[in-house]
C-alpha positions as a Python dict, from the first residue, in 0.01 Angstrom:
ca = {
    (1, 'X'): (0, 0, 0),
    (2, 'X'): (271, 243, 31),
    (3, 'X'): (539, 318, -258),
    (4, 'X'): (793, 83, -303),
    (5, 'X'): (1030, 331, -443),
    (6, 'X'): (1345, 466, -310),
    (7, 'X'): (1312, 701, -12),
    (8, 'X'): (1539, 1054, -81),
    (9, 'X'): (1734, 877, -340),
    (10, 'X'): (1850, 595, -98),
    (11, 'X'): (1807, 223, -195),
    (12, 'X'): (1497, 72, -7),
    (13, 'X'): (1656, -169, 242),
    (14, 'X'): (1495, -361, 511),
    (15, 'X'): (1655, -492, 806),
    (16, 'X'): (1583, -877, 879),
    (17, 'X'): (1658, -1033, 1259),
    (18, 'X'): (1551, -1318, 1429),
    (19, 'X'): (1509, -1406, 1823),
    (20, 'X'): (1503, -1771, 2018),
    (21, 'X'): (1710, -1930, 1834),
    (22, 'X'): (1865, -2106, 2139),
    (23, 'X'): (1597, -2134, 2404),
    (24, 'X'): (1487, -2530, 2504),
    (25, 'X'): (1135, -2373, 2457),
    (26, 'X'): (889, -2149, 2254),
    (27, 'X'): (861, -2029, 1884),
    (28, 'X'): (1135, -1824, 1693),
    (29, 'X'): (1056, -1463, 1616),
    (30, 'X'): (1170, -1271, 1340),
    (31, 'X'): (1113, -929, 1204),
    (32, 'X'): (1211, -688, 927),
    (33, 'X'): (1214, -335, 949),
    (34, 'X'): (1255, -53, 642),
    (35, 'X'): (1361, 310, 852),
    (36, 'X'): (1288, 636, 704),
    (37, 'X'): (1545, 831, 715),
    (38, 'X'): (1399, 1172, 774),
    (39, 'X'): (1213, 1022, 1120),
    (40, 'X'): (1564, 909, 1274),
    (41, 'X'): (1530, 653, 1581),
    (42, 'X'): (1826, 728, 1827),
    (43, 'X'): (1990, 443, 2012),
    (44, 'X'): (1962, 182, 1804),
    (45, 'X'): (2164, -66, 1884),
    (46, 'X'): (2178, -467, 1915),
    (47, 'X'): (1838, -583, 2150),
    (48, 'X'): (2115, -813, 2353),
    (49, 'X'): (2306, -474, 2500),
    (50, 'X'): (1997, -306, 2602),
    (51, 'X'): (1749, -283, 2881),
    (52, 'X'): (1433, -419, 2844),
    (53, 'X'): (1257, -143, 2967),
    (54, 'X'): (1507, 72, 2672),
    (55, 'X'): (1420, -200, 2411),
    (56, 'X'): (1041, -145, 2438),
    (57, 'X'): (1078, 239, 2422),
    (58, 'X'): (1242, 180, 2125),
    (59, 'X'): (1034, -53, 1969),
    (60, 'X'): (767, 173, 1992),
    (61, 'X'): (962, 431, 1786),
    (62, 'X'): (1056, 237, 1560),
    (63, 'X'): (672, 128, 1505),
    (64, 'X'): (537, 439, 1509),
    (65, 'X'): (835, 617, 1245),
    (66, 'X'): (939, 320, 1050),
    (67, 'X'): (822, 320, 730),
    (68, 'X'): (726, -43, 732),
    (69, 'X'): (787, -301, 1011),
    (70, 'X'): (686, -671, 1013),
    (71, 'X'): (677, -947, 1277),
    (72, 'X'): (671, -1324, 1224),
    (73, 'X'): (740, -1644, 1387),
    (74, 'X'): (797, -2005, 1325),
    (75, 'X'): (646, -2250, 1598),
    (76, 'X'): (755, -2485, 1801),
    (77, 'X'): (614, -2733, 1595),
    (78, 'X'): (785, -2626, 1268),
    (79, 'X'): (1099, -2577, 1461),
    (80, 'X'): (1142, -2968, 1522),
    (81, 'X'): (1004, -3086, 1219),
    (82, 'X'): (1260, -2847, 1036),
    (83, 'X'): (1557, -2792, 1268),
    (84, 'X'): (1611, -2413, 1414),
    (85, 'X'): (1819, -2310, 1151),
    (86, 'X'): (1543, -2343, 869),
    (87, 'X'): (1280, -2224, 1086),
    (88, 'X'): (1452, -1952, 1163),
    (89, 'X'): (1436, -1875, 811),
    (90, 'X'): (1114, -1917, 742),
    (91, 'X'): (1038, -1696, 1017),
    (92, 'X'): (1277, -1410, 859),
    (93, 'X'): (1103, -1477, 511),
    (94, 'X'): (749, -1437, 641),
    (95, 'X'): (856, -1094, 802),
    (96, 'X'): (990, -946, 465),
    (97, 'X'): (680, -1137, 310),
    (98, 'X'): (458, -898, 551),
    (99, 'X'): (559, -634, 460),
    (100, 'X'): (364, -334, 325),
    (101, 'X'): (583, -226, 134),
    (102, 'X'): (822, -404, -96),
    (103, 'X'): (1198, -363, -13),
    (104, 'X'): (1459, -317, -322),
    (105, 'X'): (1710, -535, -54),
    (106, 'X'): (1737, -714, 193),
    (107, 'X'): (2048, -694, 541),
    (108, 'X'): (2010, -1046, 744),
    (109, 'X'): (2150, -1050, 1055),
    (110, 'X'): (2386, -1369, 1034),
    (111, 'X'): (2575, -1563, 801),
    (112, 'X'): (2305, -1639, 556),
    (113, 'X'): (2006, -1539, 347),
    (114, 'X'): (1665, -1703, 352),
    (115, 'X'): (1593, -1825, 16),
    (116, 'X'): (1235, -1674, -159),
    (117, 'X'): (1249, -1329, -58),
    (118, 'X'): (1188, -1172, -336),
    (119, 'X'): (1438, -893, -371),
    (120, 'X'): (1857, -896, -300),
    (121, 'X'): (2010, -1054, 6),
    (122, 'X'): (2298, -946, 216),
    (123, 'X'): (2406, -1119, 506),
    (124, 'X'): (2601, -932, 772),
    (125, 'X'): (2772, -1137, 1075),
    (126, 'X'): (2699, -906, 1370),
    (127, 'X'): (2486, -671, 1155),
    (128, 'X'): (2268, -667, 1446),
    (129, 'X'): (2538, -379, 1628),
    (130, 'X'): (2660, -281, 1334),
    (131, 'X'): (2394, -164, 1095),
    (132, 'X'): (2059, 44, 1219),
    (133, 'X'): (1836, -170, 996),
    (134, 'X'): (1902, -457, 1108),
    (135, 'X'): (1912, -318, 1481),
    (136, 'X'): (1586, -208, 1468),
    (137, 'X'): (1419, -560, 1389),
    (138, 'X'): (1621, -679, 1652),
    (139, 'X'): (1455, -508, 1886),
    (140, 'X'): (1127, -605, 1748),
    (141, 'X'): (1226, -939, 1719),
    (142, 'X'): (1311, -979, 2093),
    (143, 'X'): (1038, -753, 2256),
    (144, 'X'): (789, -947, 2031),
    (145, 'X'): (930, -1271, 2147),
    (146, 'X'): (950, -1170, 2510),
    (147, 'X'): (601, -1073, 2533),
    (148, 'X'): (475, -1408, 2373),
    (149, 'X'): (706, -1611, 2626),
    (150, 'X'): (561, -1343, 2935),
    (151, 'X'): (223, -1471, 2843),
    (152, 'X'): (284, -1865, 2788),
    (153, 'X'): (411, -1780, 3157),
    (154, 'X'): (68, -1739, 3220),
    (155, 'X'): (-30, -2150, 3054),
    (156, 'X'): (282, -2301, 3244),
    (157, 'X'): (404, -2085, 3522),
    (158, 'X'): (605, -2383, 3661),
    (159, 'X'): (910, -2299, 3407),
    (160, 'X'): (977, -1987, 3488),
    (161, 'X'): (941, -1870, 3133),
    (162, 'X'): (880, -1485, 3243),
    (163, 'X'): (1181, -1448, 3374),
    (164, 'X'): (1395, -1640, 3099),
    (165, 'X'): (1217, -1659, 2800),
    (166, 'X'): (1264, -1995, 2757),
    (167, 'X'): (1706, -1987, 2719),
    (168, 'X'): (1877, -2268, 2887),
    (169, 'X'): (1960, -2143, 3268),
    (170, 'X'): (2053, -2308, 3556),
    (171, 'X'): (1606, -2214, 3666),
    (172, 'X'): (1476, -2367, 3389),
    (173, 'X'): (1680, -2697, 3404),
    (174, 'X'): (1603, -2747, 3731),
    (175, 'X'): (1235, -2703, 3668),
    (176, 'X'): (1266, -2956, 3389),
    (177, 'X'): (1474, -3132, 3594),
    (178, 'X'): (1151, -3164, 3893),
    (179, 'X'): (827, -3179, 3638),
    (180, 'X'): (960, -3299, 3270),
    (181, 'X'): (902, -3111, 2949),
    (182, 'X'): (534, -2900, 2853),
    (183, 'X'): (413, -2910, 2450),
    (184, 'X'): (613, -2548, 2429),
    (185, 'X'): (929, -2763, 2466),
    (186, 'X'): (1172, -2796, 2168),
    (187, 'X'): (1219, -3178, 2131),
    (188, 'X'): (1476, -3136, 1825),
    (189, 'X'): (1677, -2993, 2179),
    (190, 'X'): (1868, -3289, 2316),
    (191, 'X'): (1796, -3127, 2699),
    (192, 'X'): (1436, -3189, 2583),
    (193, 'X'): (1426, -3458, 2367),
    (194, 'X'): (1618, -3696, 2642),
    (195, 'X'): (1298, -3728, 2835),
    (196, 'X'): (1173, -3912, 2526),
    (197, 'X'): (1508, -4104, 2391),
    (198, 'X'): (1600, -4233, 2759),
    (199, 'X'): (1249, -4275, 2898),
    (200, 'X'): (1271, -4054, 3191),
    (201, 'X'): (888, -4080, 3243),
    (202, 'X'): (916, -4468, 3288),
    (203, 'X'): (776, -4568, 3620),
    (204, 'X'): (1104, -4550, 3809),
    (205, 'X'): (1120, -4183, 3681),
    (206, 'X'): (760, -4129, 3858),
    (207, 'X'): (833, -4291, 4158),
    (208, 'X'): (1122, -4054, 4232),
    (209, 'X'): (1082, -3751, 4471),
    (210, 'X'): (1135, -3430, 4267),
    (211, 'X'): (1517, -3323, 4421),
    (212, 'X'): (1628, -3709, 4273),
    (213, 'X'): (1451, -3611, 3944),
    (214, 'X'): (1675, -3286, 3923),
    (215, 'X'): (1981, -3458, 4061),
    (216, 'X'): (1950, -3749, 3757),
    (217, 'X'): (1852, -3499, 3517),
    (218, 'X'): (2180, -3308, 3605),
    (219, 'X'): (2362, -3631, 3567),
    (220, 'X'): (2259, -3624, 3228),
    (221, 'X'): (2302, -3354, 3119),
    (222, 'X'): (2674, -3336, 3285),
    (223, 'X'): (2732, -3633, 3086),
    (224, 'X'): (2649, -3498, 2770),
    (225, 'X'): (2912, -3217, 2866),
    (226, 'X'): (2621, -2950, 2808),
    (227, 'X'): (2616, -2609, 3031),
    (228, 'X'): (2362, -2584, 3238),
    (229, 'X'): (2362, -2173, 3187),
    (230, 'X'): (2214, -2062, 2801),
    (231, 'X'): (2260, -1681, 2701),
    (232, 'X'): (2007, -1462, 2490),
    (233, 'X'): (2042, -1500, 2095),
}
């Protein structure tokens, strides 16, 4: 295991990000990054702004001249038993936990810390765009997360889930609205979890041709006042 003491003088800090926090389906990602200064990775920058082609040259950098770099994830599973917001956390403590070497402190992307860490806590809103630590596990975060949702494509290619990882758009409600929710589905998500509160798979539901699925599942929704468009976390 590598040193854990301070790099050219300056205080050993490790960037901390998450990824899918919003999506209906799929595991949150998280990862934590400590950069070495003297192997500088240009254009960092917040994973949401860039290209994905750009965000996977970068990760690689940041991989390959980082002087540690950590990716974890909370599942599906834990997400509903827990709620998002705590397995998001758990997902940023098991990154810093990974680690190879031990960070003096830690710069959360957010408005708060996960608890257990092990060393100090900072929590920056925005710190994704605004400092390169945190940045850089952004990028891991996402291109980590994007690649695991590419290849669940693969299990249940009826979703669409290569194309949008998952995040509520207009694609993937319609395809829940025609075929129902898979076991990668976030039930704690009221989009998802309606299937199961309102028995949509009730024999009526089965009987119905797939356009009057979608139109009743849009009624729903519409009457929940939700958006039927999600963005990228």
């Amino acid at each position: 295991m590598a040193s854990s003491k301070k790099i050219a003088g300056s205080l050993l800090v490790c960037g901390v990000d998450e990824a899918g926090r919003g999506p209906l389906a799929g595991p949150v990602y998280a990862a934590a990054v400590i950069l070495d200064p003297a192997r500088r990775v240009n254009g960092l920058a917040d994973s949401k702004v860039l290209a994905a082609e750009r965000r996977e040259v970068l990760a690689a950098r940041i991989k390959e001249r980082a002087v540690a770099w950590s990716i974890a994830f909370a599942t599906v599973e834990e997400i509903d038993r827990l709620n998002i917001f705590h397995a998001s956390m758990l997902a940023m403590r098991r990154a810093v936990e990974q680690l190879k070497v031990q960070p003096e402190e830690a710069w959360i992307d957010g408005n708060a810390c996960p608890q257990g860490l092990g060393c100090a806590a900072k929590a920056f809103v925005d710190g994704d765009a605004l400092h390169k630590p945190i940045s850089a596990a952004s990028i891991l975060a996402k291109t980590a997360r994007d690649a695991e949702m590419a290849a669940l494509h693969q299990r249940y290619p009826q979703y669409g889930f290569d194309k949008h990882k998952g995040y509520a758009t207009a694609e993937h409600f319609a395809a829940l609205g025609r075929i129902g929710p898979c076991e990668i589905h976030r039930r704690s998500f009221y989009p998802v979890g309606v299937f199961y509160e309102q028995d949509l798979f009730a024999r009526s539901w089965s009987d119905m041709t797939e356009s009057h699925r979608a139109r009743r599942y849009r009624t729903i929704l519409s009457n929940a006042r939700l958006s039927l468009r999600g963005k990228p976390d």
